[in-house]
KOLGU-972851 format. One line per field, with one value per residue (C-alpha): x, y, z; residue in three letters. Coordinates in Angstrom, 2 decimals, always signed. Example, Ala and Ser with C-alpha at 12.3 -4.5 7.8 and 13.67 -1.06 7.14 Angstrom:
BEGIN
X <- (+12.30,+13.67)
Y <- (-4.50,-1.06)
Z <- (+7.80,+7.14)
rest <- (ala,ser)
***
This chain:
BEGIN
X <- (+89.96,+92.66,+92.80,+95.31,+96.92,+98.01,+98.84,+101.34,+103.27,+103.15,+104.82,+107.92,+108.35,+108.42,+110.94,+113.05,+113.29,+114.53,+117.44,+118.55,+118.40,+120.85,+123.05,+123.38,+124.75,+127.62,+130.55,+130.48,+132.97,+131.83,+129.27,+127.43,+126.94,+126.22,+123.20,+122.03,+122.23,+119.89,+117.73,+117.51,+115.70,+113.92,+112.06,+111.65,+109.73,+107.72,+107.08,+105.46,+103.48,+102.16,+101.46,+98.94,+97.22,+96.90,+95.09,+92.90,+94.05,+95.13,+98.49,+98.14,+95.74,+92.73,+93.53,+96.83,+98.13,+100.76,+103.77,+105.07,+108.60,+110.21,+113.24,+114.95,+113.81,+115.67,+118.64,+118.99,+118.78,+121.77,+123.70,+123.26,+125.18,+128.32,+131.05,+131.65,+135.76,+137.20,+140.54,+141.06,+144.97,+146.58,+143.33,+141.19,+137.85,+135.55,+131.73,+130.45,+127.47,+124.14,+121.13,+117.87,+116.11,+112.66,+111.53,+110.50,+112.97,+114.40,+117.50,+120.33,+123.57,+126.74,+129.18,+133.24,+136.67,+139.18,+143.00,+146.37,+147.34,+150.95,+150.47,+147.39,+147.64,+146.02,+142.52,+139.53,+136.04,+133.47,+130.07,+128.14,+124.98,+122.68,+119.18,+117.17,+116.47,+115.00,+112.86,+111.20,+109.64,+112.35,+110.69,+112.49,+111.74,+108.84,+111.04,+111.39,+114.97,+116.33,+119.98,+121.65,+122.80,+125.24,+124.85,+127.69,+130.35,+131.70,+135.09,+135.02,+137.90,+140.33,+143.13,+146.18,+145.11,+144.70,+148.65,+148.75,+146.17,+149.05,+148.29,+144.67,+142.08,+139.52,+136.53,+138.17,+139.44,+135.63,+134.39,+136.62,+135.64,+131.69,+132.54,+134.59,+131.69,+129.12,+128.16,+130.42,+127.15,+125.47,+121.91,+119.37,+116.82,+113.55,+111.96,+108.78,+107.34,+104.80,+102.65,+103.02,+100.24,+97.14,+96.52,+92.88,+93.48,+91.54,+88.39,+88.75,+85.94,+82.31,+79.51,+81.19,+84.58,+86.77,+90.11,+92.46,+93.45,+95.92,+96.27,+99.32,+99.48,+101.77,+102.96,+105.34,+106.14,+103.93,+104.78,+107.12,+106.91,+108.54,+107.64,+107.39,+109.64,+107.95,+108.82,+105.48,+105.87,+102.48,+102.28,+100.59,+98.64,+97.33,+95.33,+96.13,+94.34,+92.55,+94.54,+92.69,+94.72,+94.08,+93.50,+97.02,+96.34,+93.62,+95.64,+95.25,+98.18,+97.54,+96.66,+95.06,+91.51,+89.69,+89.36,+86.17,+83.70,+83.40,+79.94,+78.21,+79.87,+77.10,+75.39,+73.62,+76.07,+77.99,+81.65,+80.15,+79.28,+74.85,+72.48,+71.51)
Y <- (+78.50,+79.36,+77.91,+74.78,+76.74,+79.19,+76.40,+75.03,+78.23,+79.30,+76.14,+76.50,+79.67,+78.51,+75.37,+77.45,+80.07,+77.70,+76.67,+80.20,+79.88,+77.20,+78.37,+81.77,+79.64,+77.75,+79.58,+76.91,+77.85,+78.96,+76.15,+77.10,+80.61,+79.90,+78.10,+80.38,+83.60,+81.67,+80.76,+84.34,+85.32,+82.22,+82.87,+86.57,+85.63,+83.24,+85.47,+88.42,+85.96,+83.93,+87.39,+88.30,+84.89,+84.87,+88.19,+86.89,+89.20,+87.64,+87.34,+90.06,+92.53,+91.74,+94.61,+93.86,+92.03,+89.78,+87.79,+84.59,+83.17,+80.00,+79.27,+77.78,+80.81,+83.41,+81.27,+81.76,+85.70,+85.44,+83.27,+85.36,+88.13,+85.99,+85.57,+88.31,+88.67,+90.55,+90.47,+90.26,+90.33,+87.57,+85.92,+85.92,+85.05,+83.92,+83.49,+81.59,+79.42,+80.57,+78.42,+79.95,+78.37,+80.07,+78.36,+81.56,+83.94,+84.48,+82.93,+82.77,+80.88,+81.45,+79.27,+79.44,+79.36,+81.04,+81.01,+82.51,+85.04,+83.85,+80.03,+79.50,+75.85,+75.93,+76.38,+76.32,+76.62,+79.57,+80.28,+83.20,+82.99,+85.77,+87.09,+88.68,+92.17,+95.64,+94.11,+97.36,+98.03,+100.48,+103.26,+103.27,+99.98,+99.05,+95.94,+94.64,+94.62,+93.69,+93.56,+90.23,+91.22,+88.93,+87.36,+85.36,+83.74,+80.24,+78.70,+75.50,+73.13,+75.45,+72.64,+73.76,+77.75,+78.26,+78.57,+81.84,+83.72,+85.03,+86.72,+86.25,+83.58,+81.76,+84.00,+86.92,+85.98,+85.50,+88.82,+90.32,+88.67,+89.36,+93.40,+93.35,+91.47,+94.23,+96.40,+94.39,+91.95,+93.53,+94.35,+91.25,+92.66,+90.06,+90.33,+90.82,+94.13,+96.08,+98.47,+102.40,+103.24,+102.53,+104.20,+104.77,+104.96,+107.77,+106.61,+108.81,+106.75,+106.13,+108.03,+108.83,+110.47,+110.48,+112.19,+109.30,+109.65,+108.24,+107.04,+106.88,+104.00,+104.36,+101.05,+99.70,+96.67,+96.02,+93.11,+89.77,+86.56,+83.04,+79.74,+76.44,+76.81,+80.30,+83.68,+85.67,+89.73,+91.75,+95.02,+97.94,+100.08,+102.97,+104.91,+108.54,+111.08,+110.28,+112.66,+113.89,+113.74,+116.69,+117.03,+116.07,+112.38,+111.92,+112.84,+116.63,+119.09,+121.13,+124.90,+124.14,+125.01,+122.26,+122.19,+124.47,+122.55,+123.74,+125.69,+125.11,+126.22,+126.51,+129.93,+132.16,+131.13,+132.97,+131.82,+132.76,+136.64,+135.84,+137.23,+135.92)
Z <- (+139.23,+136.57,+133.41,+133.20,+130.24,+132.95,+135.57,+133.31,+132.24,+135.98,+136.49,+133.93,+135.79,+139.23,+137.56,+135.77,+138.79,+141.06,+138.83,+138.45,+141.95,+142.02,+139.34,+141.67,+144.39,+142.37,+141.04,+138.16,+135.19,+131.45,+130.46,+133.91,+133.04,+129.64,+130.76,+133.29,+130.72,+128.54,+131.39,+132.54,+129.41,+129.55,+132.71,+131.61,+128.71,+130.56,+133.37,+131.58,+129.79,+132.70,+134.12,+131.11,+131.57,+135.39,+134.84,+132.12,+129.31,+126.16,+124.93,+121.96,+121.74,+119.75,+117.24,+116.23,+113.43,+114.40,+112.51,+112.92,+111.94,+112.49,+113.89,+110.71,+109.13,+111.55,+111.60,+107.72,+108.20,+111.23,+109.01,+105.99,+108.18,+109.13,+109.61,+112.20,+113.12,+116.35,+117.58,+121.38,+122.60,+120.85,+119.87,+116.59,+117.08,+113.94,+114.38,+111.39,+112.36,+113.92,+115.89,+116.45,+119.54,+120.10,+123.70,+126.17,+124.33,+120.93,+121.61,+119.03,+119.58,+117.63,+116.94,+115.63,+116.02,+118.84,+117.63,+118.45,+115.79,+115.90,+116.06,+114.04,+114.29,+117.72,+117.23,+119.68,+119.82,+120.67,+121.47,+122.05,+123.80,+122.35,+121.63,+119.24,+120.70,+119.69,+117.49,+115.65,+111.95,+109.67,+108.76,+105.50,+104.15,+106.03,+106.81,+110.37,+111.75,+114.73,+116.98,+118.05,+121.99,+123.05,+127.14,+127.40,+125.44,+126.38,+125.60,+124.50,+123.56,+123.82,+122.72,+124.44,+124.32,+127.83,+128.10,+125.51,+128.26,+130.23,+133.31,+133.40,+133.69,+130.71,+132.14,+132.09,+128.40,+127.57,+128.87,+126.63,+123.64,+124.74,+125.11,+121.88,+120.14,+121.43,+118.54,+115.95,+114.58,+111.87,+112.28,+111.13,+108.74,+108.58,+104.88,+105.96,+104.43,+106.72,+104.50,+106.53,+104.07,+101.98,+98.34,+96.68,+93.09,+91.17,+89.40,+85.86,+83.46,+83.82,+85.42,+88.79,+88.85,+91.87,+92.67,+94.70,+98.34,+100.39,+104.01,+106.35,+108.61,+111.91,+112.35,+115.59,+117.10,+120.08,+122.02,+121.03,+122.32,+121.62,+122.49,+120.75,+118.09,+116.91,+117.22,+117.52,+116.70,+117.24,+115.14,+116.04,+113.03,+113.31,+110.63,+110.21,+108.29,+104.81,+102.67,+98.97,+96.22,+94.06,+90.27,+89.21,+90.31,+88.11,+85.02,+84.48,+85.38,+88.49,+87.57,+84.47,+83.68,+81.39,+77.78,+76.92,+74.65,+71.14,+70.12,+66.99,+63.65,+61.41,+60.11,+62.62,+65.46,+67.48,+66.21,+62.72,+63.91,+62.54,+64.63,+68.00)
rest <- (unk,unk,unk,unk,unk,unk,unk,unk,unk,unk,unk,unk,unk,unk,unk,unk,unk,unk,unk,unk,unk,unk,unk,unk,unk,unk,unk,unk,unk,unk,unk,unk,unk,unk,unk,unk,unk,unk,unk,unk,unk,unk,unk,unk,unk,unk,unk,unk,unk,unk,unk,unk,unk,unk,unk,unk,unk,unk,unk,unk,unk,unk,unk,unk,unk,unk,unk,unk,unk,unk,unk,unk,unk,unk,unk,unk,unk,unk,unk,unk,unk,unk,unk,unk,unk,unk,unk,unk,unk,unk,unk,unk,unk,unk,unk,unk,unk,unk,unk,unk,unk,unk,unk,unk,unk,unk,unk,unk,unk,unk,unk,unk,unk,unk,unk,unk,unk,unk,unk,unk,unk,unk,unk,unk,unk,unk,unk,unk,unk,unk,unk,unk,unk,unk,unk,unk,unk,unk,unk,unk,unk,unk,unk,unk,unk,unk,unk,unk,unk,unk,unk,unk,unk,unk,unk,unk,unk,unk,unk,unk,unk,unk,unk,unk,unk,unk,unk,unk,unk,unk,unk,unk,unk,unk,unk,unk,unk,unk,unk,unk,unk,unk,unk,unk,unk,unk,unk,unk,unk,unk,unk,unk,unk,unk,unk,unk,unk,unk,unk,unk,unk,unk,unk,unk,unk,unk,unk,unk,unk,unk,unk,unk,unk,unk,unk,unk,unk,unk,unk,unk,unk,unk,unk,unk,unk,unk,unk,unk,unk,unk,unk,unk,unk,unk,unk,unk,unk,unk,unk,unk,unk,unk,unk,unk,unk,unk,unk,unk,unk,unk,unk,unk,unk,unk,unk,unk,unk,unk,unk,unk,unk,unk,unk,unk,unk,unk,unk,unk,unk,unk,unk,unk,unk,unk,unk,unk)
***
């Protein structure tokens, strides 16, 4: 008997699967396909994690460490990267507003402004459907990072655009703007530091001296989920070699020999040429 955790997720899946289904079948315009990009993840997400739980494993592995961030919080690291600008044909498109919506996949919407270059009193309204994606741990910050991949991007409102198109159609406009926006948002870096090593200090007073050592850590992004309003990031460590520091670290120059004690001065030593 499976666990009603499982029963429910397996649910959403077989829910959200038969919408896709039904989105497939109608040749809907923009907001459609809008809806059914952000399903797609959706039931990906869900999927994959349904599949761990109908198997009985658990969602992370038991030795990783794992992050969470809130949606509110994300949203503030898009935003901080905006406004992105592209030009398509006649058009200027401005991104300026982000929403983070963590619910099967880390979705991110972005919102702005489509006008005609030459009459820039007609303005309309954009959004691109997107997702956080190659999530991964920069090796030289020890930050995490990630790319905003944009799905789809709906026309909304266009306000008496539609007659600047020319020859084509408002889809064809908006697959233009989605493969000029490709590569154009700036990579999202997530301020959460990820230590890629661990440092012994050197223990240089008391009865027991020791030299310090040092440990690299590789570190990678293992597995993200999202769901509830929480994006979930597990982190892979592993411990390399323990590595010695040598004499240096413990606050005498390497090469050197240490200071020789001094002998006894008095009369009849050695330093004083007596007899032995």
């Amino acid at each position: 008997m499976r666990e009603p955790g499982v029963l429910r997720v397996a649910g959403v899946v077989g829910v959200l699967g038969g919408l896709l289904a039904g989105c497939a079948g109608d040749q809907g315009g923009g907001e459609l396909h809008a809806k059914q990009a952000a399903l797609e993840r959706e039931v990906l997400g869900l999927r994959a994690s349904a599949a761990k739980l109908e198997r009985g494993e658990p969602l992370f592995s038991e030795d990783a460490v794992v992050v969470s961030i809130a949606e509110e919080l994300v949203k503030e690291f898009v935003n901080v990267q905006l406004p992105v600008a592209v030009e398509v044909k006649s058009f200027k498109i401005d991104l300026t507003h982000a929403e983070a919506s963590f619910q099967g996949s880390p979705s991110v919407n972005l919102t702005g402004s489509i006008a005609l270059k030459e009459h820039p009193d007609y303005v309309g309204e954009v959004r691109a459907i997107s997702a956080l994606d190659s999530i991964a741990v920069d090796s030289a910050t020890g930050t995490l990072r990630a790319q905003v991949v944009v799905d789809h991007v709906d026309l909304l409102k266009m306000a008496g655009l539609e007659k600047y198109i020319g020859g084509g159609t408002m889809d064809e406009l908006a697959r233009a703007v989605r493969k000029e926006l490709a590569g154009k948002i700036p990579e999202i870096q997530i301020p959460v530091k990820i230590e890629q090593s661990i440092s012994l200090p050197a223990i240089t007073e008391g009865p027991v001296l020791l030299h310090g050592a040092s440990m690299p850590l590789a570190v990678s992004v293992e597995d993200v989920r999202a769901g509830q309003g929480v994006l979930w990031i597990a982190i892979k460590v592993v411990p390399g070699e323990l590595v010695k520091k040598g004499p240096e670290a413990a606050g005498s120059p390497a090469g050197t020999a240490p200071p020789a004690k001094a002998g006894p001065s008095g009369p009849g030593s050695p330093a004083q040429g007596g007899p032995r």
